[in-house]
Legacy VTK file of the C-alpha trace (Angstrom):
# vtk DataFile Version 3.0
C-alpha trace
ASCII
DATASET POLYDATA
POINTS 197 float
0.000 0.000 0.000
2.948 2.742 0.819
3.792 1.960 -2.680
0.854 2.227 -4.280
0.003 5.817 -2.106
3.874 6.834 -3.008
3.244 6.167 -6.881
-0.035 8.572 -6.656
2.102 11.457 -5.586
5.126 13.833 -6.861
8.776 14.124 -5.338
9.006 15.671 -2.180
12.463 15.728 0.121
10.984 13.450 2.817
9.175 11.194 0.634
9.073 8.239 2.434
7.045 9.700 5.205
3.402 9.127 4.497
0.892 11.655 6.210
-2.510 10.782 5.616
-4.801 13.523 5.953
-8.685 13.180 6.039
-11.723 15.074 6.996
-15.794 15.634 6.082
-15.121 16.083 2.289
-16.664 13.774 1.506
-19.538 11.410 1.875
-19.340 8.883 4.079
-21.542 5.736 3.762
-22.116 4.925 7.419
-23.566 1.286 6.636
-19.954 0.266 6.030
-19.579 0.464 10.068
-22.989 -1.454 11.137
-21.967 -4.433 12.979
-22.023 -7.975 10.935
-25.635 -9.133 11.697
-27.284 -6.177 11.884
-29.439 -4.777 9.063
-28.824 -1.200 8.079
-32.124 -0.127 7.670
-32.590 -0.986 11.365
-30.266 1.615 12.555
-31.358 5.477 13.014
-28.870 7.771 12.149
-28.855 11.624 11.087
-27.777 12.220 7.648
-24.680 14.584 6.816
-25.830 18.835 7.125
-22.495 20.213 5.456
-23.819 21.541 2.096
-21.874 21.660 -0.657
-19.692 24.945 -0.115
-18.919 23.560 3.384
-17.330 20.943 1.738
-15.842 22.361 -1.131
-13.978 24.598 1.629
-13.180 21.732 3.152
-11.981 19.951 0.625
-9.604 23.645 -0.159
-8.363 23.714 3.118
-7.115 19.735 3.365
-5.231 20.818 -0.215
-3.969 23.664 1.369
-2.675 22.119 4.220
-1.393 18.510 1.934
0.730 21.602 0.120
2.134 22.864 2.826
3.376 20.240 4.356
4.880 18.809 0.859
6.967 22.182 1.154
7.800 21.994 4.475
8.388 20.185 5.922
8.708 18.599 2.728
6.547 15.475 3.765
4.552 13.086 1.660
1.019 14.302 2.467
-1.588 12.859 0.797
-5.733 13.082 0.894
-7.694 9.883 0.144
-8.931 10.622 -3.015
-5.218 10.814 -4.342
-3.999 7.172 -4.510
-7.168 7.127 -6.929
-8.506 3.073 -5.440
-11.841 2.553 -7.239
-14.686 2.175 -3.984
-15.743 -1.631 -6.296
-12.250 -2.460 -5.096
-12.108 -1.316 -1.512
-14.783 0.475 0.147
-13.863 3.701 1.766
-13.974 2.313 5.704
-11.292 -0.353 4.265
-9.323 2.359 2.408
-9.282 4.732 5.296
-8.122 1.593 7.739
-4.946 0.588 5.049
-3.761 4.523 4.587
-3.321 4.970 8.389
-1.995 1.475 8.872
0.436 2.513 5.616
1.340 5.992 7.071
3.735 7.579 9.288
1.002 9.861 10.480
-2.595 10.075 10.475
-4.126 13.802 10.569
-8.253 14.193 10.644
-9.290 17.232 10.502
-12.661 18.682 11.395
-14.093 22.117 11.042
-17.070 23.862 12.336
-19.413 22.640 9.471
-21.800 19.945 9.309
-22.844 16.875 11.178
-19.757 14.945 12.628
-21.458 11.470 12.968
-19.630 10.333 10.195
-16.424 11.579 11.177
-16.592 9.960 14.568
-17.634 7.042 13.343
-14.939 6.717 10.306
-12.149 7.477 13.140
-13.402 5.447 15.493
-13.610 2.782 12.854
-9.722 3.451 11.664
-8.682 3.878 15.883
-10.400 0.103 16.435
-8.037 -1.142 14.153
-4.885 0.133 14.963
-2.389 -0.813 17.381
-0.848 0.769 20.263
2.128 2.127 18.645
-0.558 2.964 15.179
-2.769 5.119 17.847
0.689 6.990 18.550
0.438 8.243 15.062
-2.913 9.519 14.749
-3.891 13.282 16.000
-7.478 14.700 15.668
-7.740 17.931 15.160
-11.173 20.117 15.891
-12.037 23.417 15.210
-12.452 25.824 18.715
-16.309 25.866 18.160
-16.349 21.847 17.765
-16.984 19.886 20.813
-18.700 16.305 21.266
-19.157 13.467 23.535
-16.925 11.801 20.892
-14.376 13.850 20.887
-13.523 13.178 24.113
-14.043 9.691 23.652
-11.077 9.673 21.305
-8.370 10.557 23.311
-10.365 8.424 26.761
-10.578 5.649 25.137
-7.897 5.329 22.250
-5.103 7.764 23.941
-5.153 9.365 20.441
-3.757 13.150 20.267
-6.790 15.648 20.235
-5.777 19.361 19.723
-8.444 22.299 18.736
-7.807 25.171 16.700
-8.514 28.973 16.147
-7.953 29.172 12.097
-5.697 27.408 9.653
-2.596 28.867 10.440
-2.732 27.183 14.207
-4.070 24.275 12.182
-1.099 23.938 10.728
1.425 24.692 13.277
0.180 21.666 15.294
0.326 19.760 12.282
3.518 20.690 11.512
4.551 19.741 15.439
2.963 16.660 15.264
4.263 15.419 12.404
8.242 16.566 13.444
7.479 14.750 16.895
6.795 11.470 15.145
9.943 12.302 12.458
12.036 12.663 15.524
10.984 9.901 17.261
11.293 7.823 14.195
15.156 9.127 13.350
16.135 8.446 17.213
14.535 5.025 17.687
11.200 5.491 19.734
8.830 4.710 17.201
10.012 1.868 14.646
10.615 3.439 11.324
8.252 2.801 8.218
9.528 1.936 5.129
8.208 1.155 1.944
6.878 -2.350 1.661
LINES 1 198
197 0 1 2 3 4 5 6 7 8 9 10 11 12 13 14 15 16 17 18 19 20 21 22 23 24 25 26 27 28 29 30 31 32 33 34 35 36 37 38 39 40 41 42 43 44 45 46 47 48 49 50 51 52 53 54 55 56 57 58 59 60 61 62 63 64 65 66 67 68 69 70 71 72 73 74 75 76 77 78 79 80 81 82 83 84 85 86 87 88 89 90 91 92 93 94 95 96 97 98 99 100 101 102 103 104 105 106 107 108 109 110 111 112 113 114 115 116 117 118 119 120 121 122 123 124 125 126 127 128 129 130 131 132 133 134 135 136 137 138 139 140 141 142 143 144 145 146 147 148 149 150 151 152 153 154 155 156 157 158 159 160 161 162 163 164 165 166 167 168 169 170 171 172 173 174 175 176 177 178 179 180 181 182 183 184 185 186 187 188 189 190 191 192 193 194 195 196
């Protein structure tokens, strides 16, 4: 899979170190997450309130951010839409589940827009199947305005990183922090290195 991702993407200096970054751009077909046994049409959940501006900001900002962080710190950021895997041949849960298992860092991002069921239930999803040291890679990242039950869930019950933020540019200065941590940590030996498979 790190080949595949790194195949999808252009030169950068660091580009063995994946960062996969995700957040309500898209639509998220909660019936991939119902339990085995349980019939979808059983289950009672809200549908998705981010309109279609919401998300093409959304989508503007993630870009924004994925080119940043190609430049500097010169990482190989990458959105989920970019290794270009058709849905017929992995569904989206699946494809979000192998790009954080694949990367050095996980980054999901959530503004003040929309409904966040789907959200919390994709990262839930992707934290359930992670291990220890896979949780160590993964930050959440909320807006100031954005708070939830689940959000605190995340970093109760998974020890995941949660941070908020004020506007992009402290967006991206905990990005950027998070992601030197875990480059740090990987150069000196605390986190096993990732290579390409």
């Amino acid at each position: 899979m790190r080949t595949r991702i790194k195949s999808s993407l252009g030169s950068v200096p660091y580009g063995d170190f994946l960062v996969y970054l995700m957040g309500p751009y898209t639509t998220f077909d909660v019936a991939d997450l119902v339990p085995d046994g349980v019939d979808p049409a059983d289950v009672s959940l809200p549908a998705a309130s981010a309109d279609g501006d919401d998300l093409d900001a959304m989508m503007g900002t993630l870009r924004s951010i994925q080119g940043s962080l190609r430049t500097d710190p010169g990482v190989n950021a990458f959105l989920a839409v970019d290794p270009g895997i058709p849905l017929d041949e992995m569904d989206a849960a699946s494809q979000s589940i192998a790009f954080a298992r694949a990367s050095n860092a996980t980054l999901f991002v959530v503004p003040a827009m929309g409904d966040k069921l789907g959200v919390g239930m994709e990262v839930g999803s992707v934290l359930e199947e992670l291990d220890d040291e896979g949780r160590e890679r993964v930050m959440f990242a909320h807006e100031d305005a954005v708070s939830s039950a689940m959000i605190r869930a995340i970093s109760q019950r998974w020890d995941a990183r949660v941070v908020s933020y004020g506007d992009e540019t402290e967006l991206l200065d905990e990005i950027r922090q998070f992601v030197a941590d875990l480059m740090n940590r990987e150069l000196y030996g605390d986190l096993p290195r990732k290579t390409t498979e």
